[in-house]
C-alpha positions in Angstrom: 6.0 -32.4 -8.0 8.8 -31.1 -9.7 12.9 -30.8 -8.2 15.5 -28.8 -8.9 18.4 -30.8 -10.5 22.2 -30.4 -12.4 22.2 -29.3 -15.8 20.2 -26.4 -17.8 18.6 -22.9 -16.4 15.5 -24.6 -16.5 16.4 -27.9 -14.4 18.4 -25.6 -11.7 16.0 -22.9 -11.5 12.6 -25.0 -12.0 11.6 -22.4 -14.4 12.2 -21.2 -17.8 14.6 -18.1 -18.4 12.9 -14.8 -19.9 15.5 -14.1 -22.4 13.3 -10.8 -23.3 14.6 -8.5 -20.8 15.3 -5.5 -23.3 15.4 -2.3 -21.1 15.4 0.9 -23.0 15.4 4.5 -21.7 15.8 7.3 -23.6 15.5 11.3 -22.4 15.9 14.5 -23.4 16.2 18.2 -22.6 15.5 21.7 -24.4 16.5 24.9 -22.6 13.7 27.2 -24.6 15.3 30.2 -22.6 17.8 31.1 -20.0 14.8 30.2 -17.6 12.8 27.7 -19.2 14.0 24.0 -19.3 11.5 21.2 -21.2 11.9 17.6 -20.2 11.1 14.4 -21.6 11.7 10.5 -21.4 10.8 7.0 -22.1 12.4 4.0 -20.5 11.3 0.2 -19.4 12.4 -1.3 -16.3 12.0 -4.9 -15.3 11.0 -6.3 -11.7 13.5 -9.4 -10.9 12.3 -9.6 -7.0 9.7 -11.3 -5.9 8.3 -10.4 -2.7 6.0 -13.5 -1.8 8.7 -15.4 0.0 6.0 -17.4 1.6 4.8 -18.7 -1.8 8.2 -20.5 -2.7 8.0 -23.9 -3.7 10.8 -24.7 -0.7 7.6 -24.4 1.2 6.0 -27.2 -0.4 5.5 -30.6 0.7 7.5 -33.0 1.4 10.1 -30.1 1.7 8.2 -28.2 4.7 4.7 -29.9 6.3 2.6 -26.8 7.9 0.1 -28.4 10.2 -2.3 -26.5 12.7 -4.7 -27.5 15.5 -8.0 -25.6 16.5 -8.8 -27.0 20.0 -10.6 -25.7 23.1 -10.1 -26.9 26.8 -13.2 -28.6 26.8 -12.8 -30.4 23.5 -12.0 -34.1 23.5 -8.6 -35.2 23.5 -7.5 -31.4 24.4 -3.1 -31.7 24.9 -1.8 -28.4 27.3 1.1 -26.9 26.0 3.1 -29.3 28.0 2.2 -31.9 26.3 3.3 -30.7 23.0 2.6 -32.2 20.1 1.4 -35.6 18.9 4.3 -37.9 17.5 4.7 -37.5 13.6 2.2 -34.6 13.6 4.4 -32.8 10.9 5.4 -36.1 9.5 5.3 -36.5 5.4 3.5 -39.9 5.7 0.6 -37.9 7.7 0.4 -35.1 4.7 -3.3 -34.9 3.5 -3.8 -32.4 0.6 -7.8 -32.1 1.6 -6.8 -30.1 4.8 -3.4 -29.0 3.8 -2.8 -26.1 1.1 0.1 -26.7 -1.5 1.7 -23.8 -3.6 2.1 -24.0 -7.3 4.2 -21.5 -10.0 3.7 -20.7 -13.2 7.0 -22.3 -15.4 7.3 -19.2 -17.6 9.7 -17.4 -15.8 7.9 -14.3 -17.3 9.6 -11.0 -16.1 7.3 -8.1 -14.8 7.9 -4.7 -16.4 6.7 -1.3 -15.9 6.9 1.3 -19.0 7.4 4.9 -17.5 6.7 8.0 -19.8 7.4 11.8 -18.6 7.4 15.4 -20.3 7.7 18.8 -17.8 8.2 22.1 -17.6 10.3 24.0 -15.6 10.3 27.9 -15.2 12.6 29.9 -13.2 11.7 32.9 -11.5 13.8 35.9 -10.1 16.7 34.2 -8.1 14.7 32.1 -6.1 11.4 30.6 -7.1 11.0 27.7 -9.7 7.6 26.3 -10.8 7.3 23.3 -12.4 5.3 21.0 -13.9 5.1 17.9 -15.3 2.7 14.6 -16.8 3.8 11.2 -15.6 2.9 7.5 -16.9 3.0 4.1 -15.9 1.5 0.8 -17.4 3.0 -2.1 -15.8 2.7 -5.9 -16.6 3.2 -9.4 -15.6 3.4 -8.9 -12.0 3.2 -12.0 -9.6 -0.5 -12.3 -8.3 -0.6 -15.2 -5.7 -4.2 -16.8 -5.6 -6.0 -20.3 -5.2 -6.4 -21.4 -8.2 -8.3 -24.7 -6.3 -11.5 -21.6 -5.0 -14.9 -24.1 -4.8 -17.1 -23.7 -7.3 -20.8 -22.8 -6.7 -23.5 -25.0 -5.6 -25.7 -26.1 -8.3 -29.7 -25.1 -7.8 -30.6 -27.7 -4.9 -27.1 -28.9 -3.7 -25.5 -27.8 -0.6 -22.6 -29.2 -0.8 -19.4 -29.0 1.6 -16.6 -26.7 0.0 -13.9 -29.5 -0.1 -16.3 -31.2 -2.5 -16.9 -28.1 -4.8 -13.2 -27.3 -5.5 -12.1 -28.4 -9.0 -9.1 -30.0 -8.5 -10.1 -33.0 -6.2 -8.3 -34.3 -3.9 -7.0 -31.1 -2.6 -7.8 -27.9 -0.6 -6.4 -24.6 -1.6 -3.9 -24.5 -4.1 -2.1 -21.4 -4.0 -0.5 -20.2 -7.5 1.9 -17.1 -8.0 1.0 -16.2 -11.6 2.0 -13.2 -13.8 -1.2 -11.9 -15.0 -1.0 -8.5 -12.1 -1.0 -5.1 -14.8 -1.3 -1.3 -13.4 -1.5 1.9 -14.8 -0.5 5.1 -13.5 -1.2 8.7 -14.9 -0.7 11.4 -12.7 0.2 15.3 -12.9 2.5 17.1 -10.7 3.0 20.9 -9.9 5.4 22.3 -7.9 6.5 25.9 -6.8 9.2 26.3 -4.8 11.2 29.4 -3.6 14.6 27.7 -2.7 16.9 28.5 0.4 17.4 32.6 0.6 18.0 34.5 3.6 16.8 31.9 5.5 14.0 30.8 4.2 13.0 27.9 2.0 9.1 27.4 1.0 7.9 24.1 -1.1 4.5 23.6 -2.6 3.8 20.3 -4.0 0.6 19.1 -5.4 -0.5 15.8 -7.1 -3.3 14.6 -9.3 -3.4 11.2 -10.3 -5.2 7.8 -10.6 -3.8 4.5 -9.8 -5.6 1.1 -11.2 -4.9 -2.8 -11.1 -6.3 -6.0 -10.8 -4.3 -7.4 -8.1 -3.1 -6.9 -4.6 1.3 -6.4 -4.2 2.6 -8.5 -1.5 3.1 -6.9 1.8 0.1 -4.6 0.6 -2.8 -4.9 3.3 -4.9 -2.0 2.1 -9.1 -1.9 3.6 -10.4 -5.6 2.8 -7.4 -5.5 0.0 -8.3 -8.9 -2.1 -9.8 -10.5 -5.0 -13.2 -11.5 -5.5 -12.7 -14.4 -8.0 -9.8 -14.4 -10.3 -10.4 -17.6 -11.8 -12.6 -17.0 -14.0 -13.5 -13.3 -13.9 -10.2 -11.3 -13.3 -11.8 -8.1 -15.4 -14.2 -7.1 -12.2 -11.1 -6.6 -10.6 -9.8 -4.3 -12.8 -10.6 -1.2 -10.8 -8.7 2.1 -8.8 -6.0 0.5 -6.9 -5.4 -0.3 -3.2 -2.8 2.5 -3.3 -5.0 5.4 -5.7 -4.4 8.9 -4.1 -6.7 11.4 -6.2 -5.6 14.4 -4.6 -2.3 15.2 -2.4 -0.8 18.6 -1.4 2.3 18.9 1.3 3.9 22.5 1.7 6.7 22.6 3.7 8.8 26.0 5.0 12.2 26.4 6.6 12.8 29.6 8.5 15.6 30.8 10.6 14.6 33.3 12.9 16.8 36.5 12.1 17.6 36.8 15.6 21.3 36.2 16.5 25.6 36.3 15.3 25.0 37.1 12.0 21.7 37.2 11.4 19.3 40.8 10.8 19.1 41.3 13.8 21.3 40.7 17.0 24.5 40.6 14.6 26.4 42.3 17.8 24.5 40.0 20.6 26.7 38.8 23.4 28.0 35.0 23.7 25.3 34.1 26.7 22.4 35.9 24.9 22.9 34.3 21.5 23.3 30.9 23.5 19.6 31.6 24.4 17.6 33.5 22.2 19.6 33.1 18.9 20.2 30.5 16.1 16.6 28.9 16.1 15.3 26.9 12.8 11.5 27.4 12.4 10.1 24.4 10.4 6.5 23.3 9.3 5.1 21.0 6.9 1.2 20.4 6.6 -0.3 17.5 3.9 -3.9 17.5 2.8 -5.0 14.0 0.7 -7.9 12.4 0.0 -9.0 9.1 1.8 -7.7 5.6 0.9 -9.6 3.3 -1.5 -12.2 0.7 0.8 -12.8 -2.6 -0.7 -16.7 -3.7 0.5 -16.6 -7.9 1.2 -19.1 -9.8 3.2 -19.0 -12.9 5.4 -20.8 -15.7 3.1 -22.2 -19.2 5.0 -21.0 -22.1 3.7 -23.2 -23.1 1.1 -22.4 -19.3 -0.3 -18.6 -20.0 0.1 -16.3 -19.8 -3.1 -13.5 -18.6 -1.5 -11.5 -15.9 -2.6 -12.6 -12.0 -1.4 -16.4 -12.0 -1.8 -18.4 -8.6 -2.3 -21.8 -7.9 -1.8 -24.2 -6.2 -4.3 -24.2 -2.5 -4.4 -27.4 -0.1 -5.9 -26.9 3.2 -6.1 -24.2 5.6 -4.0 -22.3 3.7 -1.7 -20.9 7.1 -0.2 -23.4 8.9 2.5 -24.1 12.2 1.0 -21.6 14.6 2.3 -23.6 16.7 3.9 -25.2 14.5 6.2 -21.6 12.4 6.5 -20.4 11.5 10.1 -18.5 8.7 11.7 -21.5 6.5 12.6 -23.3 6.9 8.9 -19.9 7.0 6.6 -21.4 4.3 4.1 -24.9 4.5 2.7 -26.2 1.0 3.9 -29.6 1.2 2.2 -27.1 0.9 -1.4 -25.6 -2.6 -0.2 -27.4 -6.1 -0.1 -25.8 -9.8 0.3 -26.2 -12.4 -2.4 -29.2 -14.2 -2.1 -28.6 -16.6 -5.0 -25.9 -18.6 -3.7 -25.4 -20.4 -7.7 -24.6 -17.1 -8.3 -23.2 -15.3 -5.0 -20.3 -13.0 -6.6 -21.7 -9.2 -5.9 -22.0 -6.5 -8.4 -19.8 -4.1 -6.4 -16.5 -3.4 -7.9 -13.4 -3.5 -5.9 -12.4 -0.7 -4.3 -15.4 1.0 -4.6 -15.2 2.4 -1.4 -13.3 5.5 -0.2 -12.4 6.8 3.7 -12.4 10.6 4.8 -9.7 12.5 3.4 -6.3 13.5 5.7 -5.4 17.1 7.2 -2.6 17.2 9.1 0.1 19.8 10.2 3.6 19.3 12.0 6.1 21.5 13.4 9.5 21.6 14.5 11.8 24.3 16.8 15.8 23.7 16.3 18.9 25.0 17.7 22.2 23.8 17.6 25.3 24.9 20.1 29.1 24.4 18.9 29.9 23.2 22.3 33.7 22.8 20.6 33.9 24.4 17.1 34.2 21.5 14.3 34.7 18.4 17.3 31.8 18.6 19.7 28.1 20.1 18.9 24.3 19.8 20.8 21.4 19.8 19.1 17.8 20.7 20.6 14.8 19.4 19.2 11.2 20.3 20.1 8.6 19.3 17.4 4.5 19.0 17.1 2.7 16.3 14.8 -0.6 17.2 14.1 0.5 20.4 16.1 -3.4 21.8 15.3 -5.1 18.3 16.6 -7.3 17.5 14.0 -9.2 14.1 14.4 -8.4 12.0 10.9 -10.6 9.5 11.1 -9.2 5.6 9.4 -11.3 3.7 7.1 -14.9 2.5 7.8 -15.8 -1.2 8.6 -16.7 -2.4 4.9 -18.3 -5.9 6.2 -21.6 -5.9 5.3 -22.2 -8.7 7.0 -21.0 -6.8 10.1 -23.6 -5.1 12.8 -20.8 -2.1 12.0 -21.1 -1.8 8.5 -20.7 1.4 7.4 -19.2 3.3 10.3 -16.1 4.4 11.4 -14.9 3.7 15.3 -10.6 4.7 15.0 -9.1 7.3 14.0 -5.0 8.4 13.7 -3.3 9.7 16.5 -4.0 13.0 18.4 -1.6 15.4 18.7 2.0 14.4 19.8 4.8 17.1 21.3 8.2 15.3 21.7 11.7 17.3 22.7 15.1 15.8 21.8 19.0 16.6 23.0 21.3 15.5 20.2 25.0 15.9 21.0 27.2 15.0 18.0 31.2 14.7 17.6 
């Protein structure tokens, strides 16, 4: 156990400072033409925030004592809620590391960083309409991956041991570590063509093709079975498309102001009452199409195939049902996924992610109109809008426990359609 105390960066911080935070950035523009722009840049930013506020060493013993009780009505010595809890259940003298986890950090103070790397091209059409399009780049480093470092080792041909006994550092249960040794890539194209805001209408095409990977899960990030099989001692199998890969994504969006009202096409003579009514309404749409989110396959080991950490079972052949014969109920080809059955060896072949759900089509709309009740003071605002105004079922990711009578299939889906209306007075 090590305390914070006076003096150096080191002794008040209880890690070492990164001195190494250089950031350059660097960009650059060349107008080829009156209506062609080329764009470039380089640049390195560093991540000083860490997210896993329940990893902090405050949380450690003797600082803060976590201590839980499993217990049934008919189980021995069962206290109601009245009772509370036993005298000194949370006291340090009663601490035992074998059924308590600890947290650990690395010293280094390492700083993660992500190196980001662009070039587009923009092209300007007429007066309204710009295409462009462009090649962006991540890598990133040295992010903060929180595992137990303390996962059981396998049994040895013939034992059967009990987990506690298996885990390396003896003594103690799970020893969870925060370590920088999380890296990602990102390499991704973007296209977009947009006619901007003319005579009341503004259209927007936007489309995305890229591929995320990483070895890690971010904090906060809860993905489909997001985790790592067993970063101890074979982080590379987790090196695969990560939790948040999207291969494919398109949004259009339009704005549209019905020409039907004071100074509009048509209507530009309309009377007070009518224009109240039937003029100044805002047309507005928006409709996404994206593939499905990456699904991580895991499995629900007994104990003497328990080495903690996100196990996955073995997969032969294509995981993915072939599309044509695709539904809900048969999403994952089950006949390509087995369970360990050498538990010296139980860590499955199947890499992470490897999984994907059905893709997303969905399309909203909105109907506006706003009233100067008092010019400049007092204004009212109607609202009426549609979400998934055509009520297309997108189904959520399938159940990826093979160990589960479920495995395979898919029994939620996002919400149905949703109309909602909206007065908005503003002063």
């Amino acid at each position: 156990l090590q305390s914070a105390s006076d003096g150096s960066i080191r002794n008040r911080t209880g890690v070492n400072p990164d001195w190494n935070n250089v950031a350059p950035r660097i960009g650059l523009a060349y107008q080829v033409n009156p209506s062609t722009v080329i764009r470039t840049g380089y640049g390195i930013s560093y991540m000083h925030n860490n997210r896993r506020g329940g990893t902090m060493t405050v949380f450690n013993p003797p600082f803060s004592l976590g201590s839980t009780v499993d217990q049934r009505p008919t189980d021995p010595g069962f206290r109601s809620t009245m009772a509370g809890y036993p005298e000194g259940f949370t006291a340090p003298a009663t601490f035992d590391p074998r059924v308590t986890g600890v947290k650990a950090f690395d010293l280094s103070g390492k700083t993660p960083y992500v190196q980001n790397w662009t070039i587009s091209l923009q092209r300007k059409f007429g007066q309204s309409w710009v295409i462009e399009a462009a090649y962006i780049g991540n890598h990133g480093v040295a992010f903060p991956v929180g595992y137990d470092i303390n996962n059981p080792l396998p049994n040895k041909l013939g034992q059967d041991l009990p987990i506690l006994t298996r885990r390396p550092y003896v003594g103690f249960s799970s020893i969870l570590a925060v370590l920088p040794v999380g890296a990602s890539t990102y390499s991704g194209v973007q296209m977009k063509v947009e006619r901007r805001f003319t005579r009341g209408f503004q259209l927007m095409n936007s489309l995305t093709l890229s591929k995320t990977m990483d070895n890690y899960c971010a904090p906060m990030e809860e993905g489909n079975n997001c985790g790592l099989q067993n970063p101890n001692y074979d982080r590379a199998s987790d090196w695969a498309v990560s939790t948040l890969h999207q291969a494919f994504n398109n949004v259009t969006s339009m704005v549209y102001e019905l020409p039907f009202g004071k100074g509009r096409q048509f209507g530009k003579n309309m009377g007070r009452a009518l224009d109240a009514v039937a003029g100044g309404w805002r047309f507005t749409a928006i409709s996404t199409i994206e593939t499905g989110e990456p699904v991580n396959l895991t499995w629900s080991p007994a104990v003497r195939f328990n080495v903690g950490g996100t196990p996955r079972p073995n997969l032969s052949g294509d995981l993915m049902t072939p599309s044509a014969a695709r539904q809900p109920n048969d999403w994952l080809n089950k006949a390509a996924v087995s369970l360990p059955a050498d538990y010296t060896n139980p860590y499955g072949n199947a890499a992470r992610n490897v999984g994907r759900s059905p893709s997303q089509f969905n399309a909203d709309i909105g109907l506006h109109k706003k009233w100067a009740v008092l010019p400049e003071v007092l204004s009212l605002e109607f609202r009426g809008e549609a979400f998934n105004i055509l009520n297309h079922t997108n189904f959520r990711a399938p159940n990826a426990n093979a160990s589960n009578a479920n495995y395979g299939t898919i029994t939620s889906s996002y919400p149905a359609r949703i109309l909602q209306f909206a007065l908005r007075l503003g002063w």
